[in-house]
DRENLUM-92915 format. One record per atom (N, C-alpha, C, CB): x, y negated, z negated. Coordinates in pm, whole numbers, padded with zeros to 5 digits, always signed. Each point is the difference from the previous one (the first is absolute). Glycine has a CB too. Layout:
// DRENLUM-92915
XYZ;...
// end
This chain:
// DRENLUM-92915
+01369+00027+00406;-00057-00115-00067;-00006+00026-00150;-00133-00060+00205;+00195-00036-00260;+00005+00044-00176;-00080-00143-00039;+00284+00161-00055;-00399-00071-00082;-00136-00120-00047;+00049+00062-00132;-00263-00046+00191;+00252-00106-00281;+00015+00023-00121;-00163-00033-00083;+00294-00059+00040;-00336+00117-00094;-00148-00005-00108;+00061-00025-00137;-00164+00193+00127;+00115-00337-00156;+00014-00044-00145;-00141-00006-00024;+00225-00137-00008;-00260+00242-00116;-00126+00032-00024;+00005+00051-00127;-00062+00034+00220;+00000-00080-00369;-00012+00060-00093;-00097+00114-00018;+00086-00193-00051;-00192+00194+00135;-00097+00089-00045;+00063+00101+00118;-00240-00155-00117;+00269+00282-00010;+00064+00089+00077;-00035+00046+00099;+00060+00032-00145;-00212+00064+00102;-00093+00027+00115;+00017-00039+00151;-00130-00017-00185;+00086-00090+00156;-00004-00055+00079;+00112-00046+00125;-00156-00014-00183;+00261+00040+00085;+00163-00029+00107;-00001+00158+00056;+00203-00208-00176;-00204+00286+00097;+00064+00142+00098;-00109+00046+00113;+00138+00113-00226;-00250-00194+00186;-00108+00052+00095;+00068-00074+00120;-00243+00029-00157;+00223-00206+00134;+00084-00045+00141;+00122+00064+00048;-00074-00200-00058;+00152+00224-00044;+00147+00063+00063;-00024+00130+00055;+00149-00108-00168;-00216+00211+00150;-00039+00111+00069;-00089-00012+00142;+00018+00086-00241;-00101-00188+00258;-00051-00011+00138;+00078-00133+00062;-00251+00117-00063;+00363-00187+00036;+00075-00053+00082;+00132+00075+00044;-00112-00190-00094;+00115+00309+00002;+00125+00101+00033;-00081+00034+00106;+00139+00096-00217;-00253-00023+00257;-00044+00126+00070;-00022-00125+00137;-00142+00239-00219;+00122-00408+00206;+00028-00070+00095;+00162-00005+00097;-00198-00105-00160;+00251+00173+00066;+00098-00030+00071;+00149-00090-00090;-00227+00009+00204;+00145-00046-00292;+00137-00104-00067;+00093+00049-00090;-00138-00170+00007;+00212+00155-00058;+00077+00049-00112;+00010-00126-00093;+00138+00185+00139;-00215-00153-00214;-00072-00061-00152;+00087-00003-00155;-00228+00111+00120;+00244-00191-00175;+00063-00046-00145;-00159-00028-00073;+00286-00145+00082;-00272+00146-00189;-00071-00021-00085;+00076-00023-00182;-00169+00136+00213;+00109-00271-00216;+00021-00077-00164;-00146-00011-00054;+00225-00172+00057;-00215+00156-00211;-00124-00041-00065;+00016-00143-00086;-00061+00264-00011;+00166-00335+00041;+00045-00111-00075;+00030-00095+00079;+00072+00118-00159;-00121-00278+00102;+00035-00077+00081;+00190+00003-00009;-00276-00140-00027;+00305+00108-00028;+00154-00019-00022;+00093+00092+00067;-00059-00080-00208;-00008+00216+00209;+00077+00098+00091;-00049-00005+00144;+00033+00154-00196;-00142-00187+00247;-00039-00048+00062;+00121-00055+00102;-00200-00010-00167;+00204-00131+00083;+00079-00115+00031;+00105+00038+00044;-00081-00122-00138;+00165+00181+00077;+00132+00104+00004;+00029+00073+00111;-00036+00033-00207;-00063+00006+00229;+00017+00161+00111;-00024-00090+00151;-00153+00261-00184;+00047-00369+00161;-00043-00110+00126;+00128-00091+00026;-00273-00022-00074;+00362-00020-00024;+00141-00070-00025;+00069+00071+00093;+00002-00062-00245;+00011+00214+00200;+00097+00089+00065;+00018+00079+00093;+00010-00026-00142;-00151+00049+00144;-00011+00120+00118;-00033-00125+00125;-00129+00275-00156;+00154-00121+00258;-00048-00106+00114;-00168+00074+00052;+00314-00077+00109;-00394-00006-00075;-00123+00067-00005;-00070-00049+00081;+00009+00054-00190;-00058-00032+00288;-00102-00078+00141;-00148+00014-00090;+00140+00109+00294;-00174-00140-00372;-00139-00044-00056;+00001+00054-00148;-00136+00011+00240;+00062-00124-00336;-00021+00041-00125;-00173-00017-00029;+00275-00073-00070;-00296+00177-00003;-00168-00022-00067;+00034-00002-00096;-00160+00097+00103;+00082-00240-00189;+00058-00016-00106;-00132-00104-00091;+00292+00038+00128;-00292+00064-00243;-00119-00034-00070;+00004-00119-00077;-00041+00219-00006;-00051-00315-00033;+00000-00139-00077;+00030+00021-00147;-00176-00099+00159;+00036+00221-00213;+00034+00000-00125;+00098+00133-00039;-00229-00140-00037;+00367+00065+00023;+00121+00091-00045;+00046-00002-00143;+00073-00034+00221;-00038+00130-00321;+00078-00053-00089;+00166-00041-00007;-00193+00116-00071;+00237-00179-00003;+00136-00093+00004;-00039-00057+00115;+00199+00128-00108;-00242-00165+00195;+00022-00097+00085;-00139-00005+00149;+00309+00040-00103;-00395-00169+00085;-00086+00042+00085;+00038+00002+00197;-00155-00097-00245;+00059+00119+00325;+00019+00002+00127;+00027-00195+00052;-00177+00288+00013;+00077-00348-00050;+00047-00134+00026;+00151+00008-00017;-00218-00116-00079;+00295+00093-00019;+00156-00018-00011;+00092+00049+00057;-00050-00027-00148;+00010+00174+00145;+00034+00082+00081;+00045-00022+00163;-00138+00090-00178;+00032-00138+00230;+00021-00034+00118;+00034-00150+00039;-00136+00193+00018;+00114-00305-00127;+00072-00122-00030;+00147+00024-00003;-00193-00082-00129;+00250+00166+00075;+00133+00028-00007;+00028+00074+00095;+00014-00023-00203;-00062+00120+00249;+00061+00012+00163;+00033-00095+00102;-00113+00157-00028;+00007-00247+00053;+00009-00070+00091;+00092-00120-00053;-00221+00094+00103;+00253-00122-00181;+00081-00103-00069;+00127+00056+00034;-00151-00078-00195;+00166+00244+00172;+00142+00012+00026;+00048+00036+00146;+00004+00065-00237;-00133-00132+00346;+00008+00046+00103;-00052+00124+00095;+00133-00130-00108;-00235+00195+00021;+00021+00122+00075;-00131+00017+00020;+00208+00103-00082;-00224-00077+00236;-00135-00025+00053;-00048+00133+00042;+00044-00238+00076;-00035+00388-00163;-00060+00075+00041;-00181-00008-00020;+00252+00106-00029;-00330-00055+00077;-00152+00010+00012;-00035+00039-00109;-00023+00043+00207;-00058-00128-00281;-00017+00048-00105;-00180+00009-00002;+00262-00099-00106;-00320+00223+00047;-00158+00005+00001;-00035+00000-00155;-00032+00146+00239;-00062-00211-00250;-00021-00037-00165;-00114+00049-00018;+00112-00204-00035;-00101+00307-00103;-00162+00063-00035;-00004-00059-00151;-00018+00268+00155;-00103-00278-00178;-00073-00016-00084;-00110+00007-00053;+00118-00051+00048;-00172+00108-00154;-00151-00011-00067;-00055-00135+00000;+00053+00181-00152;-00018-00322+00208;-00028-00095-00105;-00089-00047+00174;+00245-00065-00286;-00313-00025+00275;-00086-00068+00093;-00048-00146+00052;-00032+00186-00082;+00048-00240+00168;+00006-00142+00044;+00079-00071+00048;-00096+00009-00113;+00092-00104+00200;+00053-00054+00058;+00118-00084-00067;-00202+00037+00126;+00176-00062-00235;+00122-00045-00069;+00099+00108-00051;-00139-00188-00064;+00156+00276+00032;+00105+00135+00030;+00014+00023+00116;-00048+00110-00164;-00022-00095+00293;+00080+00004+00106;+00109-00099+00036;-00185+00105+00054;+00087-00233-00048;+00151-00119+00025;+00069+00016-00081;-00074-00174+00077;+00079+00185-00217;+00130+00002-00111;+00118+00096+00138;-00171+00033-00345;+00094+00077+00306;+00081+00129+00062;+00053-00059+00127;-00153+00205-00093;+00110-00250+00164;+00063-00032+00139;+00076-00151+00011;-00201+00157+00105;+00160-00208-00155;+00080-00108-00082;+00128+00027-00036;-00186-00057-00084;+00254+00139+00000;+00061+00065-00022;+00114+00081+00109;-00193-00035-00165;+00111+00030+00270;+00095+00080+00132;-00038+00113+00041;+00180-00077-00068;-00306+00150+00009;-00051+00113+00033;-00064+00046+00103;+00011-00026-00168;-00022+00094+00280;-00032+00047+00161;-00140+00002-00020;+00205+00158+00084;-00273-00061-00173;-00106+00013+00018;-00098+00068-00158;+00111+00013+00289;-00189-00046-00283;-00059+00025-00156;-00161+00115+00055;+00102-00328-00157;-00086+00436+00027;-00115+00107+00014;-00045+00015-00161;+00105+00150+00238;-00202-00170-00254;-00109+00009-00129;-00037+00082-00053;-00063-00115+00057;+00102+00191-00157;-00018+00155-00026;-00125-00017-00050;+00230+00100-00052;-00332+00023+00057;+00031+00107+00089;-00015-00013+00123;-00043+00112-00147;+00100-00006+00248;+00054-00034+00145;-00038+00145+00069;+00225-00188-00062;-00219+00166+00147;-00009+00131+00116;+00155-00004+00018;-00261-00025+00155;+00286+00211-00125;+00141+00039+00014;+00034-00058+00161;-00014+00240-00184;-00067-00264+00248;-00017+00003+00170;-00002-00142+00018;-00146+00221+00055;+00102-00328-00140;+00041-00155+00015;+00182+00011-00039;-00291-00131-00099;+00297+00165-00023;+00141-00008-00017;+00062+00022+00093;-00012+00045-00175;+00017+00110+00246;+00120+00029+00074;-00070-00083+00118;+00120+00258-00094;-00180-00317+00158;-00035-00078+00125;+00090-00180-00056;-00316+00178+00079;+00284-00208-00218;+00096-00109-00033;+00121+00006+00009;-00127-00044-00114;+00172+00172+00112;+00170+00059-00031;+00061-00027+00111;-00032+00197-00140;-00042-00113+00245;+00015+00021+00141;-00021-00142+00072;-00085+00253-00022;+00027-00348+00000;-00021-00123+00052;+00105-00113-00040;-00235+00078+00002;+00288-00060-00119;+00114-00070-00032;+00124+00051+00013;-00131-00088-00124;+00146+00182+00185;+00116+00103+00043;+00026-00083+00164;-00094+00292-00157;-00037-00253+00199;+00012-00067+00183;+00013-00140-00027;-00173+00162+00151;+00160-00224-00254;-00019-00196-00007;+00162-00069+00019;-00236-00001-00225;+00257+00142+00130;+00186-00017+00021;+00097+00079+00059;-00028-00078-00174;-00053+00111+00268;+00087+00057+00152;+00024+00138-00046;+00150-00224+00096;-00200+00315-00227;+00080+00144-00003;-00151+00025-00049;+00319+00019-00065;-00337+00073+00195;-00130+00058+00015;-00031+00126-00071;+00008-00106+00202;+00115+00189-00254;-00033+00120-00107;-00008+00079+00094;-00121-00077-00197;+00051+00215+00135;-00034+00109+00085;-00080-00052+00146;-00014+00152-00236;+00067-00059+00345;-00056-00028+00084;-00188+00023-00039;+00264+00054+00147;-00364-00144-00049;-00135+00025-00052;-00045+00063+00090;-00039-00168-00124;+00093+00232+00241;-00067+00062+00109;+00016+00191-00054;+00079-00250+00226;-00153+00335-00254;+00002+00075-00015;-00051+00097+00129;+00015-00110-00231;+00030+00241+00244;-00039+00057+00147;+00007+00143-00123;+00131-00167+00308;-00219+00242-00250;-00047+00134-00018;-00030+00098+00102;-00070-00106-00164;+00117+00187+00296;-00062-00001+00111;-00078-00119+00068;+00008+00209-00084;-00095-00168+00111;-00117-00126+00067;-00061-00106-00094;-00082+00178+00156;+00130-00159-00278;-00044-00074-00108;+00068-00162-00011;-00035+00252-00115;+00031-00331+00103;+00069-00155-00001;-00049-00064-00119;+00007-00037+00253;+00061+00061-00376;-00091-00104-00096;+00121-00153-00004;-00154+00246-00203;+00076-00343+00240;+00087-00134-00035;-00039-00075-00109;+00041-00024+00216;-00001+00061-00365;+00014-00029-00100;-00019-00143-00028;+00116+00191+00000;-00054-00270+00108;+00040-00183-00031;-00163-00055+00091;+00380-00028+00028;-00340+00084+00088;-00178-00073+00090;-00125+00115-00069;+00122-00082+00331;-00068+00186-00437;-00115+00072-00034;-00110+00010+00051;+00080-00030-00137;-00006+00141+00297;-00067+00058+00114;+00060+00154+00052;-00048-00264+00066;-00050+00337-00064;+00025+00126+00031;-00048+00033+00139;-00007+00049-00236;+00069+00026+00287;-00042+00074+00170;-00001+00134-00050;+00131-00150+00206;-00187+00228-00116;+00005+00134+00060;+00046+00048+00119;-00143-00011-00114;+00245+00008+00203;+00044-00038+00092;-00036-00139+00082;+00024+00233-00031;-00101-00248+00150;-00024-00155+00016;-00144-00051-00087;+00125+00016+00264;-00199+00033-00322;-00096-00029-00071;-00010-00048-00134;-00042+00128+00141;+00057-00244-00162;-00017-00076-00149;-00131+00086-00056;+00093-00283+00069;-00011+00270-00164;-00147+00015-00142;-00017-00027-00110;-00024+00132+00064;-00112-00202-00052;-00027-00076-00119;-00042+00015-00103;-00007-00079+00111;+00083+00048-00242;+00024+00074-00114;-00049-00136-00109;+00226+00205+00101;-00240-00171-00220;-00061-00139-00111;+00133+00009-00038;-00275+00007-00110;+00269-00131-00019;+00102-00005-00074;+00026+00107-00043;-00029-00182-00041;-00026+00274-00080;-00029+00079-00055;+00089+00102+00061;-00215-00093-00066;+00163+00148+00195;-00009+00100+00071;+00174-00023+00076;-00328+00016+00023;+00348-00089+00038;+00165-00072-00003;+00092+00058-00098;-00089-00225+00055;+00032+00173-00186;+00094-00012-00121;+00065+00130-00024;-00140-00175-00106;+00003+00293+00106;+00019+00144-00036;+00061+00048+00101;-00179+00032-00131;+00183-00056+00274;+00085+00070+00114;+00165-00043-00014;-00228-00010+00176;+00236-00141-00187;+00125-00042-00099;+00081+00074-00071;-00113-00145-00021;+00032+00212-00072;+00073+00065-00119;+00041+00172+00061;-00164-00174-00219;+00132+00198+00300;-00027+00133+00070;+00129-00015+00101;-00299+00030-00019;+00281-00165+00098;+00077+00035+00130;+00126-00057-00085;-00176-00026+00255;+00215-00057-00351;+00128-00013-00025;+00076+00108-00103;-00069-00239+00059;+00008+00345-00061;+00009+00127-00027;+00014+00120+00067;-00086-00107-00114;+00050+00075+00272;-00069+00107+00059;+00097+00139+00003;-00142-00190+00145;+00059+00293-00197;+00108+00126+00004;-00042+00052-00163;+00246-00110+00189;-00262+00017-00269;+00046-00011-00144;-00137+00025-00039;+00214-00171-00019;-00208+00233-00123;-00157+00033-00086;-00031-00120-00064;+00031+00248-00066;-00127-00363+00076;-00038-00083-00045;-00093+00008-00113;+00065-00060+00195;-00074+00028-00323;-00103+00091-00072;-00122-00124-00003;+00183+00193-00176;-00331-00171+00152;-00056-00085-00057;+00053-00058-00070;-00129+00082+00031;+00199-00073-00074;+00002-00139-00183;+00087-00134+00064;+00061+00222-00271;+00037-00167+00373;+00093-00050+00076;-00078-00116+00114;+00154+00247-00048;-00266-00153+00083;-00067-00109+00090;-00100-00098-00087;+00009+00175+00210;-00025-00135-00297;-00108-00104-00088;+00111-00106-00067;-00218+00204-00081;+00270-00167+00057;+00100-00095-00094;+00073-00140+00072;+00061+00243-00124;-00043-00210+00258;+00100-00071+00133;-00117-00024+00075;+00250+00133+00024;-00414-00126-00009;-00104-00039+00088;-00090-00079-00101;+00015+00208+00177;-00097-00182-00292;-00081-00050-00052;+00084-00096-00144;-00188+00214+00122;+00084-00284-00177;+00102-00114-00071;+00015+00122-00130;-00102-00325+00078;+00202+00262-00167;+00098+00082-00088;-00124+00005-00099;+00293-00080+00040;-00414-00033-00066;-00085+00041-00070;-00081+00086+00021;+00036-00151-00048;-00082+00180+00192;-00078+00137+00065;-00044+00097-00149;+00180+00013+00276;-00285+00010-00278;-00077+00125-00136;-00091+00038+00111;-00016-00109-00299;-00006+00067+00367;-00114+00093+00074;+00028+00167-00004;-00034-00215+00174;-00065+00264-00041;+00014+00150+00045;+00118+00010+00053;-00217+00043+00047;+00362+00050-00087;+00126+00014+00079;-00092+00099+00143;+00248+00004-00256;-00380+00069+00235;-00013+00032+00155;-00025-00061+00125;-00049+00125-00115;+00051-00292+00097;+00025-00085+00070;+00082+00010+00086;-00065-00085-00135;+00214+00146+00166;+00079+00047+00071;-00054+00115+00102;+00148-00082-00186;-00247+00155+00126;-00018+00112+00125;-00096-00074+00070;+00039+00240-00109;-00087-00319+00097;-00129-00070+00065;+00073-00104+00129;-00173-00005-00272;+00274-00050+00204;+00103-00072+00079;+00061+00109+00151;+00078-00146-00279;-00019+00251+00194;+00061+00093+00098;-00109+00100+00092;+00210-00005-00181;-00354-00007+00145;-00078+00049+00091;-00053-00081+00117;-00039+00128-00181;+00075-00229+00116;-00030-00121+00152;+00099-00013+00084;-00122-00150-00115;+00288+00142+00048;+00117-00007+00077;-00006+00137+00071;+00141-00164-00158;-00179+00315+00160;+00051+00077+00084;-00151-00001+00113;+00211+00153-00193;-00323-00204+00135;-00133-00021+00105;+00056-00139+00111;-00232+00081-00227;+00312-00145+00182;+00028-00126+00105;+00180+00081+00093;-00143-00291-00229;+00238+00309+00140;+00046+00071+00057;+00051+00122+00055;-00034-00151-00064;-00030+00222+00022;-00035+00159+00067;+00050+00104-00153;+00085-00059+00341;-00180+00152-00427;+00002+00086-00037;+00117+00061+00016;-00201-00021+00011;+00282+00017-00013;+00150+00113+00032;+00105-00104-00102;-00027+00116+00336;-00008-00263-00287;+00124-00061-00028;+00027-00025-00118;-00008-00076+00175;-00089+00098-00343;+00044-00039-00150;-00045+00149-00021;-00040-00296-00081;+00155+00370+00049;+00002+00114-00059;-00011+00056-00140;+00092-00026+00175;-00225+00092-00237;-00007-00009-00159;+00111+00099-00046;-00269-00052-00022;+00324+00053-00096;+00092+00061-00087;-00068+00016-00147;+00202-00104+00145;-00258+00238-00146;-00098+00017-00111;+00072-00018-00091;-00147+00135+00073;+00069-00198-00201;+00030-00027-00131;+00140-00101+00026;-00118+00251-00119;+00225-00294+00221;+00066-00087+00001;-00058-00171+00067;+00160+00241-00008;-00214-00191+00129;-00037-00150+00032;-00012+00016+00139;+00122-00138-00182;-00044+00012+00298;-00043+00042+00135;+00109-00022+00059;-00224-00042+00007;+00248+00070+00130;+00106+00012+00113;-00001-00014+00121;+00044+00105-00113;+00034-00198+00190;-00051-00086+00115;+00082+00071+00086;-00065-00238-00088;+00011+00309+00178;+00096+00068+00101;+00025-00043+00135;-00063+00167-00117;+00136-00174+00216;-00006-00031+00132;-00128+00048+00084;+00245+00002-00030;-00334-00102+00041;-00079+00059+00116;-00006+00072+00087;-00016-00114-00037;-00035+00214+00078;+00038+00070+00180;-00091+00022+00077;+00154+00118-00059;
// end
């Protein structure tokens, strides 16, 4: 699945492009509307995020001229700006679905993933298996062999970032950045507080610490 991010504020694009890579996608990234336009013209791309306020050329047009020239890939529209009259503009326009910055990393990729299945190409599979472990990413429901368990948003989000990793050193900064919103200043020890409830619900063995790097989700046994 290839997603293109038209996004001026840099930050903010490589952060998305780094936790939609580790989703699974293979990611482009522009900071201009006009190149934007270009790369959405040319490439072929099963979903674009694509910001309103662009320079040379905003997201309204942007996606006015896509759909004018026919081309009905999914397009998700971010923006700082607020109200119901920028959403309809935006969707007006031809746009799938509109998100209001600032945003949670875990609405996005659940919008990504929802307009992926709307148009029949569902992306990474969402059923994840770990031994006895089952996380289903899309009904965002986990088992332990036949036993569901019930997890918060929160608590979901951070096993998320773990199991579509699993094997791999996940660091704090990695889970704060892709779980809590991009404005997050709080305590970063918010994460161990998270991961002391995930190994008390699913068993102590299964998020493995990696001192001074971060944590590691191993096969249950």
């Amino acid at each position: 699945m290839r997603l293109l991010i038209v996004e001026d504020e840099k930050r903010l694009a490589l952060s998305l492009a780094k936790g939609l890579t580790a989703e699974g996608y293979a990611v482009d990234v522009v900071h201009d509307g006009i190149d934007g336009l270009h790369r959405a013209s040319e490439g072929t791309y099963d979903l674009i995020v694509l910001d309103i306020m662009l320079p040379g050329m905003n997201g309204y047009r942007i996606c006015s001229t896509l759909r004018a020239a026919g081309n009905d890939v999914p397009i998700l529209m971010l923006t700082a700006k607020d109200g119901e009259y920028d959403e309809a503009e935006g969707l007006d326009t031809g746009a799938d679905d509109y998100l209001t910055k600032p945003f949670s990393y875990v609405v996005l990729v659940a919008r990504v993933k929802a307009l992926m299945r709307r148009r029949g190409n569902g992306g990474p599979s969402p059923v994840h298996t770990l031994g006895d472990l089952k996380v289903d990413t899309a009904a965002r429901r986990v088992f332990r062999g036949e036993d569901e368990v019930t997890l918060t948003a929160k608590e979901f989000a951070v096993l998320e970032q773990l199991v579509l990793r699993a094997g791999e050193v996940v660091s704090k900064g990695d889970i704060l950045e892709h779980v809590w919103d991009f404005a997050y200043e709080g305590d970063p020890n918010i994460v161990e507080v998270y991961v002391s409830t995930l190994r008390r619900k699913l068993g102590a063995s299964l998020i493995k610490t990696v001192r001074g790097a971060g944590y590691r989700l191993e096969a249950p046994r």
